[in-house]
C-alpha positions as CSV (number, residue, x, y, z in Angstrom):
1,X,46.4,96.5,58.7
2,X,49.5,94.5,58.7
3,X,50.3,91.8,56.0
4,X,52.4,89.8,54.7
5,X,52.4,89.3,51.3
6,X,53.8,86.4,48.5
7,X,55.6,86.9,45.6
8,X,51.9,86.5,43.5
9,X,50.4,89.0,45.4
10,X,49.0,86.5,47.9
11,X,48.4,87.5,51.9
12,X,49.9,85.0,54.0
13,X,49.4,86.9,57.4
14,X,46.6,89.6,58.1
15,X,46.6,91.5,61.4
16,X,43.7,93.8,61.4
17,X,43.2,93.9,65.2
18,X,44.9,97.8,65.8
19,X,43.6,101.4,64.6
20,X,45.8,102.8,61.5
21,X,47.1,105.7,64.0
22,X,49.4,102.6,65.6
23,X,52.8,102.0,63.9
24,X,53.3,99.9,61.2
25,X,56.7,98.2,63.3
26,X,54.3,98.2,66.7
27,X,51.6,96.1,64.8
28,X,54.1,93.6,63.7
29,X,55.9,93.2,67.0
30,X,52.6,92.0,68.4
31,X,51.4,89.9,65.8
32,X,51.9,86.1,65.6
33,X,54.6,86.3,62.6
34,X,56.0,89.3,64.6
35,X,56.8,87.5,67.6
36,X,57.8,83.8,66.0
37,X,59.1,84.7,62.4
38,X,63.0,84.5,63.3
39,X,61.9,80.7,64.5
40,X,59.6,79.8,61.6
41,X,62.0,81.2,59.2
42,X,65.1,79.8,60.6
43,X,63.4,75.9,60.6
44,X,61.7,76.8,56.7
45,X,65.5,77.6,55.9
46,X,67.0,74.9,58.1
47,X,64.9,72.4,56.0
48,X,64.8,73.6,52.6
49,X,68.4,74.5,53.0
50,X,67.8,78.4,53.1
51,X,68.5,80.1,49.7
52,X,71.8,79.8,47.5
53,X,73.5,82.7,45.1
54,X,75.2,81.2,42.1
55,X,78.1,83.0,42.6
56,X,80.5,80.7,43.6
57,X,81.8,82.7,46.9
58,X,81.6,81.0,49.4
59,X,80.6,83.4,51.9
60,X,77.0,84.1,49.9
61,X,76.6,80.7,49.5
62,X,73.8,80.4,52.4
63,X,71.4,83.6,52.5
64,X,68.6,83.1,55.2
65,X,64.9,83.3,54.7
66,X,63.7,87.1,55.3
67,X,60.9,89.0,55.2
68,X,61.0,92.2,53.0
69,X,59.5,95.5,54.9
70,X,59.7,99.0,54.3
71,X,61.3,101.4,56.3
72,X,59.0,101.5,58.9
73,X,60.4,98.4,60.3
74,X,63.5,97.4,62.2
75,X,66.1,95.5,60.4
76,X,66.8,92.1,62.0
77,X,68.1,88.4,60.6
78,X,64.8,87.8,58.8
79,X,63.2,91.2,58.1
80,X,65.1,92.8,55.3
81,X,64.0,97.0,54.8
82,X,65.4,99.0,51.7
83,X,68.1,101.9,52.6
84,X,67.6,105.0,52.6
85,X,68.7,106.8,49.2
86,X,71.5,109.0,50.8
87,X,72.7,106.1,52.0
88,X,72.2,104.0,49.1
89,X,74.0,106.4,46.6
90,X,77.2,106.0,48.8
91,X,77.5,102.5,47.2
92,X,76.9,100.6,44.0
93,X,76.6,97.6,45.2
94,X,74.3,98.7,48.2
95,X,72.6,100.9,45.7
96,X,72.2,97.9,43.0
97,X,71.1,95.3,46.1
98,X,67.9,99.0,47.1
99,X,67.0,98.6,43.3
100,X,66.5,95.1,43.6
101,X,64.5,95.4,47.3
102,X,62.2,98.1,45.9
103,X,61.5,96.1,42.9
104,X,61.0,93.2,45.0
105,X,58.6,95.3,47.2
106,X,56.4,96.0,44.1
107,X,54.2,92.7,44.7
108,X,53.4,94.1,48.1
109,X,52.4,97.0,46.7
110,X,50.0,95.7,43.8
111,X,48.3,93.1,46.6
112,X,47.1,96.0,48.6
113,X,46.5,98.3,45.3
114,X,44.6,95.9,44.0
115,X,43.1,94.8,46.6
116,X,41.9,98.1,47.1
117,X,40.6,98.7,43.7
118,X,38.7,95.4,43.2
119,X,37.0,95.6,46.7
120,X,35.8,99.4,47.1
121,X,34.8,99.3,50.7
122,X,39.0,99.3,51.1
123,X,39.1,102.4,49.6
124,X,38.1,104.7,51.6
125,X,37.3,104.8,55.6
126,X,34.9,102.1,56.7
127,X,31.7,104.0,57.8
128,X,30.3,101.8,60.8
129,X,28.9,102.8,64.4
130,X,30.8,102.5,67.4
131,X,28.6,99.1,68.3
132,X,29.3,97.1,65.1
133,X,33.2,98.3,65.5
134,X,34.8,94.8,65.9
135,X,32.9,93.8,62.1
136,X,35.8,95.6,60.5
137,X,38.1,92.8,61.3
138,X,36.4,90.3,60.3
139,X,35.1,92.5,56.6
140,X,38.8,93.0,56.0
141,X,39.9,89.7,56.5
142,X,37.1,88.3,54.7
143,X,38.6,91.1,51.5
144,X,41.9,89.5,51.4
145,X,40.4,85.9,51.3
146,X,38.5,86.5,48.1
147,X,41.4,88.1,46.8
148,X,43.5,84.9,47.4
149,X,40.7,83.1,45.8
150,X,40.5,85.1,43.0
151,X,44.6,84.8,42.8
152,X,44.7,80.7,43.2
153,X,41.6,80.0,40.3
154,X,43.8,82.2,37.8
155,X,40.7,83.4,36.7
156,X,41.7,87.1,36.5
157,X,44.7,88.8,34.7
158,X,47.1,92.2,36.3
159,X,48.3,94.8,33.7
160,X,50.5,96.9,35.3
161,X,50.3,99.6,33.7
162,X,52.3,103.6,34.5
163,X,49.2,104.6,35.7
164,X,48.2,102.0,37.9
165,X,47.4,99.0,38.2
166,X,44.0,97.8,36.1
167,X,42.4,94.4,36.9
168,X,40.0,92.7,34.5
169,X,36.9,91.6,35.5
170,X,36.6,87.5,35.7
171,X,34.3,85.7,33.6
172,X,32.1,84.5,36.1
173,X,31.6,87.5,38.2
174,X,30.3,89.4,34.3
175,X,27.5,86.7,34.2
């Protein structure tokens, strides 16, 4: 499964079409945002007039639209991965900028934890026969839709907590 994923833990973009033994950077080359997110990032920046740092440099002045990825995933305009920590502990500022990516990445991570937790047929292998295979897709997309849903009535509340990540069960699903 490949995703993209909004700063409230929403999925924008699910790819559920290849096997988990396929790369994570594979799967995105051959997925819609894959193949057209330098051009539907470059017009979103083009008309919104792409971000701008306070700084008062001139040069930072215009940063682009990017997707955030881990490491799995080569670096271009608008996908943005995290550096490695050998090379991040070379630099402050390039170590201070990884702090702020990871921490960034942490809303990716609690989508799919939570995700996960909420719908248990995500947490382990899906047990189906070899006939009712292409169901999966459809199951999996069908998870991350009432997630959204559950996101966008703001009927549930996330505590992160050092443990994990707890969700509370929504009022109408108790009755």
């Amino acid at each position: 499964m490949s995703a993209v994923v909004d700063r409230h833990r929403r999925f924008l973009d699910v790819d559920v079409r290849w096997p988990g033994s396929v790369g994570d950077n594979r799967v995105f080359s051959n997925s819609a945002v894959g193949r057209m997110h330098d051009l539907i990032l470059s017009e979103a920046g083009g008309a919104q007039g792409a971000g701008f740092l306070q700084t008062g440099l001139e040069e930072y002045r215009k940063i682009p639209f990017f997707l955030l990825a881990d490491s799995a995933y080569a670096n271009s305009t608008h996908v943005v991965t995290t550096y490695e920590i050998a090379e991040a502990d070379k630099d402050v500022v390039v170590s201070k900028l990884n702090w702020k990516l990871a921490g960034m990445r942490y809303s990716v991570e609690c989508a799919f934890g939570v995700a996960k937790s909420r719908r248990r047929v995500l947490a382990k292998p899906i047990e189906t026969s070899r006939t009712n295979l292409e169901d999966v897709p459809t199951l999996v997309s069908a998870v991350c839709i009432l997630h959204n849903f559950v996101i966008d009535k703001n009927d549930g509340v996330w505590d992160a907590r050092a443990e994990g990540i707890l969700f509370r069960e929504l009022s109408y699903i108790n009755k």
